[in-house]
C-alpha positions as CSV (number, residue, x, y, z in Angstrom):
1,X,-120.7,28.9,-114.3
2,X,-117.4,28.6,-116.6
3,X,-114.1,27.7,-115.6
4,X,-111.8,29.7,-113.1
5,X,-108.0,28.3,-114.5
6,X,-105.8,30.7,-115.9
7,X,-107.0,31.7,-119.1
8,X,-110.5,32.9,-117.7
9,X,-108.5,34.9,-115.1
10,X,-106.4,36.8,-118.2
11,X,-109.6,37.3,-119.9
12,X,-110.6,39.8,-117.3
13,X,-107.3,40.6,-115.0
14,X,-105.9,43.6,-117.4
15,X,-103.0,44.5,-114.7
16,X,-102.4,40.8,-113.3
17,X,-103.8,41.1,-109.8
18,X,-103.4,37.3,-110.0
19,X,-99.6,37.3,-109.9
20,X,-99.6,40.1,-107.2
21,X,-102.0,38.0,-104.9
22,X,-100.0,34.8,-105.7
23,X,-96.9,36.3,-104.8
24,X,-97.6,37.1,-101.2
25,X,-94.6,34.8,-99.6
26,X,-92.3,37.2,-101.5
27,X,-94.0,40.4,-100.4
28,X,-93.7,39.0,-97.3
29,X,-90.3,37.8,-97.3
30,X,-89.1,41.3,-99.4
31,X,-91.2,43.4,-97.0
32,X,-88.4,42.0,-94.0
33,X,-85.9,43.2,-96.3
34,X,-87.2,47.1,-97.2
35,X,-87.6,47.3,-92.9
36,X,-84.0,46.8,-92.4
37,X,-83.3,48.7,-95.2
38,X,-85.0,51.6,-93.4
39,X,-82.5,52.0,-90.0
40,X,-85.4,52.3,-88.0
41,X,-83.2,51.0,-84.8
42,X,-85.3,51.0,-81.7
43,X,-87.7,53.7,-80.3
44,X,-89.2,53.9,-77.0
45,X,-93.2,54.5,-77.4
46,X,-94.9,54.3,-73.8
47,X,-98.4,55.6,-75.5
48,X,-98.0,53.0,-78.5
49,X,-98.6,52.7,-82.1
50,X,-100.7,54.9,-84.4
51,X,-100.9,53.3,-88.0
52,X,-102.6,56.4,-90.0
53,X,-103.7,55.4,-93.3
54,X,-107.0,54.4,-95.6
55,X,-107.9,51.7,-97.5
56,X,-105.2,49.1,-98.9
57,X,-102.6,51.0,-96.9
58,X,-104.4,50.8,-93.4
59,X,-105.2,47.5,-93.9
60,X,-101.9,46.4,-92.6
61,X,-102.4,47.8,-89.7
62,X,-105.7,46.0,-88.6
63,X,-104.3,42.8,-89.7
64,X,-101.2,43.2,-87.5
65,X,-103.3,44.1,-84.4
66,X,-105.4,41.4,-85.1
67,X,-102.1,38.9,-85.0
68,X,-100.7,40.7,-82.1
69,X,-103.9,40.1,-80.1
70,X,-103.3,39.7,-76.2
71,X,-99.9,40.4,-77.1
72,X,-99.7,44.0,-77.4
73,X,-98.1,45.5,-74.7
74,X,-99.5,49.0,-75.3
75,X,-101.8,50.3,-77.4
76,X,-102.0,49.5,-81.2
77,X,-104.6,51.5,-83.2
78,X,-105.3,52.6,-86.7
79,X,-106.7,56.0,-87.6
80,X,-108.4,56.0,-90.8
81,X,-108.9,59.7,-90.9
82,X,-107.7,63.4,-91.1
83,X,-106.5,63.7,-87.4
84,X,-105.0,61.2,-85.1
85,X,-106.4,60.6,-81.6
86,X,-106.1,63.1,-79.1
87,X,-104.5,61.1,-77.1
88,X,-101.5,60.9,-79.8
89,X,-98.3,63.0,-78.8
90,X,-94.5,62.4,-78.3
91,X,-94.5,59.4,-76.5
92,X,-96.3,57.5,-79.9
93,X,-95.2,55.9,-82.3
94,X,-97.0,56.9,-85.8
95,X,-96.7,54.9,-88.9
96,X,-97.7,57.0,-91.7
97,X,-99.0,53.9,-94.7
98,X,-99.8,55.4,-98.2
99,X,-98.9,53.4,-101.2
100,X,-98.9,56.4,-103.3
101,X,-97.7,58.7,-101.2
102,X,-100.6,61.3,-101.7
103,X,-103.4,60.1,-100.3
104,X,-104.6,63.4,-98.5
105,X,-105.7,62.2,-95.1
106,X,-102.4,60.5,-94.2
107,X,-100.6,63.8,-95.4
108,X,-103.0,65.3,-92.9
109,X,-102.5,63.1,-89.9
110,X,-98.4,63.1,-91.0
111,X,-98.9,67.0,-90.6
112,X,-100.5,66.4,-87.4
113,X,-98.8,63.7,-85.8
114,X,-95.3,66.7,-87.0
115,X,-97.6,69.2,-84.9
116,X,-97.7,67.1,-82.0
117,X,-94.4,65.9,-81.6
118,X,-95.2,62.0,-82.0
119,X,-92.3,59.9,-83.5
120,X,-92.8,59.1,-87.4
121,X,-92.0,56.4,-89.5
122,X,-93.4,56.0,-93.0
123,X,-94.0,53.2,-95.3
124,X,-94.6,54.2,-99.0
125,X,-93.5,54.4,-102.8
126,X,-92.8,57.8,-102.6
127,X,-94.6,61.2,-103.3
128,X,-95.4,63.9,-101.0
129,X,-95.0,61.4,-97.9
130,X,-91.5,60.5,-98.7
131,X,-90.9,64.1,-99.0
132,X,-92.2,65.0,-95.3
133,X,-90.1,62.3,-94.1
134,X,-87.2,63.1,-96.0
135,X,-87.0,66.5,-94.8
136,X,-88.1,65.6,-90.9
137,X,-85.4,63.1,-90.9
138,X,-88.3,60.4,-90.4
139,X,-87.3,57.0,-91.9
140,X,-88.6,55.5,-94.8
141,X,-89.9,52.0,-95.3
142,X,-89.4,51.6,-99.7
143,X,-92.5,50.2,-101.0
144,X,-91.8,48.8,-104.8
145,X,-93.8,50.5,-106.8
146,X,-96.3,48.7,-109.8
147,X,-99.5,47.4,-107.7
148,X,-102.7,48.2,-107.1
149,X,-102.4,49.5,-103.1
150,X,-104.8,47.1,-101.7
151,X,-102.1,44.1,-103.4
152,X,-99.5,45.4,-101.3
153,X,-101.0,44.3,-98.6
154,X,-98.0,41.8,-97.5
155,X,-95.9,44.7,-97.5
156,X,-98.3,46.6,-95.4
157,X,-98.6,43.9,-92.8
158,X,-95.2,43.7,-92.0
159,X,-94.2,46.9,-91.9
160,X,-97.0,47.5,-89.0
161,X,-95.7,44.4,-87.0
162,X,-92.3,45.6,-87.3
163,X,-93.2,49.0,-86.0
164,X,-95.0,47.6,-83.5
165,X,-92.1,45.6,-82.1
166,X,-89.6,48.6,-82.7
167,X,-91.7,51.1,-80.4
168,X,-92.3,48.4,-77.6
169,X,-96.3,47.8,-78.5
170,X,-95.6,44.0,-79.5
171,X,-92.5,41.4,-79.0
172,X,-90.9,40.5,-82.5
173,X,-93.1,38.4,-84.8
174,X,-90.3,37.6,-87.3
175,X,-90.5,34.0,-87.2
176,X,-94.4,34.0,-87.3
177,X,-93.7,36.1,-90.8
178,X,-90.8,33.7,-92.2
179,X,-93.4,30.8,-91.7
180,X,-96.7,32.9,-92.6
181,X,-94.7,33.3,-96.4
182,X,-93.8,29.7,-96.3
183,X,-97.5,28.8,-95.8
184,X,-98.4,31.3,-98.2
185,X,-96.4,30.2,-101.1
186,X,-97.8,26.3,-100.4
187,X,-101.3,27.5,-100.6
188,X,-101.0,29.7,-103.9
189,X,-100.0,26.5,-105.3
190,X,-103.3,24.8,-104.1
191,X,-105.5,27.9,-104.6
192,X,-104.7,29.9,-107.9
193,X,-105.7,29.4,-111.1
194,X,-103.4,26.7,-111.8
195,X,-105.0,24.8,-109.3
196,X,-108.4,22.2,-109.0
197,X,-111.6,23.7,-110.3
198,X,-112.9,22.8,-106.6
199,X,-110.3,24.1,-104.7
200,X,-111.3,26.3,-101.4
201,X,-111.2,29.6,-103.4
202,X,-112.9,28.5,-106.5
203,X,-115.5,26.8,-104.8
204,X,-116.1,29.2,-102.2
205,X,-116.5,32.2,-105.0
206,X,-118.9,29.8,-107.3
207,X,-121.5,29.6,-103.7
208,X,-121.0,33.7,-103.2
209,X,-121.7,34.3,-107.0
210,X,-124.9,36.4,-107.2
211,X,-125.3,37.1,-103.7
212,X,-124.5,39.9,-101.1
213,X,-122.0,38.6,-99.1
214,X,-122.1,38.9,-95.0
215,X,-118.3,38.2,-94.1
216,X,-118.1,37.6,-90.4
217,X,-114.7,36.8,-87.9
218,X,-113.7,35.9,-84.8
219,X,-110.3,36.3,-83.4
220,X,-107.8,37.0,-86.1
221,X,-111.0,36.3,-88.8
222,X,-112.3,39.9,-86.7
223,X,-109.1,41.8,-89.3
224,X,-109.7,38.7,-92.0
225,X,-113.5,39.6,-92.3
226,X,-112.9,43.4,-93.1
227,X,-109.9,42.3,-95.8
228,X,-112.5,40.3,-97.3
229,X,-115.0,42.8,-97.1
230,X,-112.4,45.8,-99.0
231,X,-111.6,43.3,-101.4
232,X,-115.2,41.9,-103.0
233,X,-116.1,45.6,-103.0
234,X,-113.0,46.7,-105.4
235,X,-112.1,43.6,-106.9
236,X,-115.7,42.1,-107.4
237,X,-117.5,45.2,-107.3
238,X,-120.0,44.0,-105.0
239,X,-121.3,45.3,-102.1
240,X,-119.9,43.6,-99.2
241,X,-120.5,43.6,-95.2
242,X,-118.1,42.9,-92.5
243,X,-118.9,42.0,-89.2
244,X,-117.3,40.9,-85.6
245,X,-117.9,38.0,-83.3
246,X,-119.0,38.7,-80.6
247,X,-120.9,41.7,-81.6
248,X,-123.0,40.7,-84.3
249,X,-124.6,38.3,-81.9
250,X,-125.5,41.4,-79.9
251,X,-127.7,43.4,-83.2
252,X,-126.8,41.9,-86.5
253,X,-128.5,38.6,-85.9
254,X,-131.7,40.2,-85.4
255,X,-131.7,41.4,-88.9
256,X,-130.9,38.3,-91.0
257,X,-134.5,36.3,-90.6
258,X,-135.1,39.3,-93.5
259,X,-132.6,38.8,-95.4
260,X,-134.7,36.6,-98.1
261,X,-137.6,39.1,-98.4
262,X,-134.6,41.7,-99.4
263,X,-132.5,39.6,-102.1
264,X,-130.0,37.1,-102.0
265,X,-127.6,37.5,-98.7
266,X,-124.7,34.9,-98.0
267,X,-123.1,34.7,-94.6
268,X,-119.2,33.3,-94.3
269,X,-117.8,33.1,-90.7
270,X,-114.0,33.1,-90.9
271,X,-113.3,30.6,-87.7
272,X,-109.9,30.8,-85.4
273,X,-109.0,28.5,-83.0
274,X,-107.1,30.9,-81.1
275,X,-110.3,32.7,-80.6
276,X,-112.1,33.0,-76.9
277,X,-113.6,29.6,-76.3
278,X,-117.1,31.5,-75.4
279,X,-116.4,33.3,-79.4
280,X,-115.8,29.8,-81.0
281,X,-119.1,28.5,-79.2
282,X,-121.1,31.2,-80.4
283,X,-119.6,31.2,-84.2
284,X,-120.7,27.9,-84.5
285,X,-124.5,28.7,-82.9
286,X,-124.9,31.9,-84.6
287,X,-123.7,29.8,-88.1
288,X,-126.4,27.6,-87.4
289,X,-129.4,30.3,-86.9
290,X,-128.5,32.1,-89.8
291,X,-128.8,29.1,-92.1
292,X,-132.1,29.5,-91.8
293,X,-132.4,32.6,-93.0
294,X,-129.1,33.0,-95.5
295,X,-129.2,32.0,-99.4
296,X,-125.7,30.7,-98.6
297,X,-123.9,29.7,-95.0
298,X,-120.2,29.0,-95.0
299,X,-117.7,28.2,-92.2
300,X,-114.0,28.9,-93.4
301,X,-110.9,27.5,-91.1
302,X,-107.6,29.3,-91.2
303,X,-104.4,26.9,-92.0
304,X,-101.3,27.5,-89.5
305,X,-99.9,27.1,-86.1
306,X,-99.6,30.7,-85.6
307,X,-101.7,33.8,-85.8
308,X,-99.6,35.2,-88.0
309,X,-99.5,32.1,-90.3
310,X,-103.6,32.3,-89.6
311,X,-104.5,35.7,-90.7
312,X,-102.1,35.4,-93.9
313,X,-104.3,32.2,-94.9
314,X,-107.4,34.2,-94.8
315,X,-106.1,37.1,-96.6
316,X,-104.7,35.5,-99.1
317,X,-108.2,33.0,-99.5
318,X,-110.3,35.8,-99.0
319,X,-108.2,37.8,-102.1
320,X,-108.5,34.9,-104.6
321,X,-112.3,34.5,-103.4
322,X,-112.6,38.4,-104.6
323,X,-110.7,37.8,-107.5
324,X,-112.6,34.4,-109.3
325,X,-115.8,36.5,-107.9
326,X,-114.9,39.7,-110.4
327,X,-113.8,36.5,-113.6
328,X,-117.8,35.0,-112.7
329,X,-119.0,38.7,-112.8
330,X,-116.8,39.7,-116.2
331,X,-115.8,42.5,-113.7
332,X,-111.8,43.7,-114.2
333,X,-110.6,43.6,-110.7
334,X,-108.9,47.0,-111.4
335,X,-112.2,49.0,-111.8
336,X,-112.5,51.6,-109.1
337,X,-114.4,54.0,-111.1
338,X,-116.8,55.1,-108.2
339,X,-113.4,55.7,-106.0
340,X,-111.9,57.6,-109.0
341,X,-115.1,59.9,-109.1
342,X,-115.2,60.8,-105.6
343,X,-111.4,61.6,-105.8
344,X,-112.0,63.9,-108.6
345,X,-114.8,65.9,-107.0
346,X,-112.9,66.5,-103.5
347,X,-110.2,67.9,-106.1
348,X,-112.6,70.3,-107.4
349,X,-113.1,71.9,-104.3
């Protein structure tokens, strides 16, 4: 396998997904910014936060529940869908997340959480979205425009803790954020291109090359594990599997002494300290059967004090993992031709 330093990134990175990923302490920091920018000023949700979106754009909002944890003080959910839960009405919060601003199932659930009376807020770059919004009086979180949606995924992240703490579903994770970007920014140093051939990101891609990665997480690796997951499938295009401690111990493990007479299958458990005692026990035991049955077997330890500072280590290891995956694979990370297909033939009918 060839080199992973800057050069062999370019050769493959037509838009510069590198810079975007690298760049995540100022997304972070910026995204602070845009929130106060939008006057959202406090609203009182008793039934919680809704974070309606799909792909990239949702993915903020698992990530922010995942930091919040035991901390939520009401219900924080993400629906991924046309409708919002039934449950959903004017005592909710909904934060409507599209990058774009079209995707047609968040127009949908911002049509429906309108129908139902539940208090909006959106977080976008504009389009049809921004319109609703606009005209309903709903605030606006800015997006900048010019990534791919999944590499606004700082942006997404905060604007779903900060709507969490406006409506009452979370105390005020500022600081956690302000020292999440600090972390950030040091480990871009350690783990981009610039950086050693066997830093964590490099090295960790080189073991998953030519297998079908297993991505597993407990605690805040739960939200980590499905970033991970998003991202080898578009950046990589790879098929990728997410999976939850403790559940996987429950059905998943009974699979995995196949894995070998099926192809090439590597397991990474995303560890968290913060995790339940019982869940940190049984990563480490369920690491150690499925060695036995996995090509590849690979514990990965957050960096940070705080979940927040946690969860942005693993997102941002997981995204340059993705990335040196798609230079080893020739594959530009910007490919989404099976997503572009599907899109076209909804449109047709």
């Amino acid at each position: 396998m060839g080199s992973l330093d800057v050069d062999a990134v370019a050769a493959i990175d037509s838009t510069g997904q590198a810079e975007d990923m690298l760049d995540l302490a100022v997304h972070l920091r910026d995204a602070l910014w845009r929130v106060d920018s939008a006057s959202i000023g406090a609203i009182d949700a008793p039934g919680g936060l809704i974070v309606a979106g799909m792909g990239g754009s949702a993915i903020g909002g698992r990530l922010a529940a995942g930091a919040i944890g035991a901390r939520a003080r009401r219900p924080i959910v993400v629906a991924d869908n046309y409708a919002l839960p039934g449950w959903a009405g004017p005592e909710t919060l909904v934060l409507c997340s599209s990058y774009s601003g079209a995707t047609e199932e968040t127009l949908s659930a911002y049509d429906d959480a309108a129908e139902r009376g539940a208090q909006r807020v959106v977080a976008t770059t504009g389009g049809a979205l921004a319109d609703r919004a606009r005209r309903d009086d709903a605030p606006v979180i800015p997006i900048p425009s010019g990534f791919q949606p999944r590499a606004a995924v700082g942006y997404s992240l905060v604007a779903a803790l900060e709507a969490a703490a406006v409506c009452g579903a979370a105390p005020s994770l500022r600081a956690e954020i302000e020292a999440a970007a600090d972390l950030a920014e040091r480990l871009a140093e350690e783990w981009g291109p610039d950086g050693p051939e066997d830093g964590a990101a490099k090295a960790l891609a080189r073991q998953l090359h030519g297998t079908v990665p297993v991505i597993a997480g407990a605690g805040v690796g739960v939200a980590a594990a499905y970033r991970w997951k998003c991202q080898i499938n578009e950046n990589a295009g790879l098929p990728a599997f997410a999976s939850a401690v403790p559940e996987l111990g429950h059905n998943e493990v009974v699979g995995w002494p196949a894995a070998r007479e099926l192809g090439r299958f590597s397991a990474v458990f995303l560890d968290d300290p913060g995790a339940h005692p019982r869940n940190v026990l049984r990563t480490e035991l369920l690491a150690g059967q499925v060695a036995g049955w996995a090509d590849v077997v690979e514990r990965v330890a957050p960096h940070g004090e705080s979940a927040v500072e946690r969860i942005v280590s693993l997102v941002l290891l997981g995204d340059l993992v993705s990335l040196y995956l798609a230079v080893l694979r020739g594959e530009d990370p910007v490919a989404i031709a099976p997503i572009d297909a599907l899109k076209a033939a909804l449109a047709e009918q």
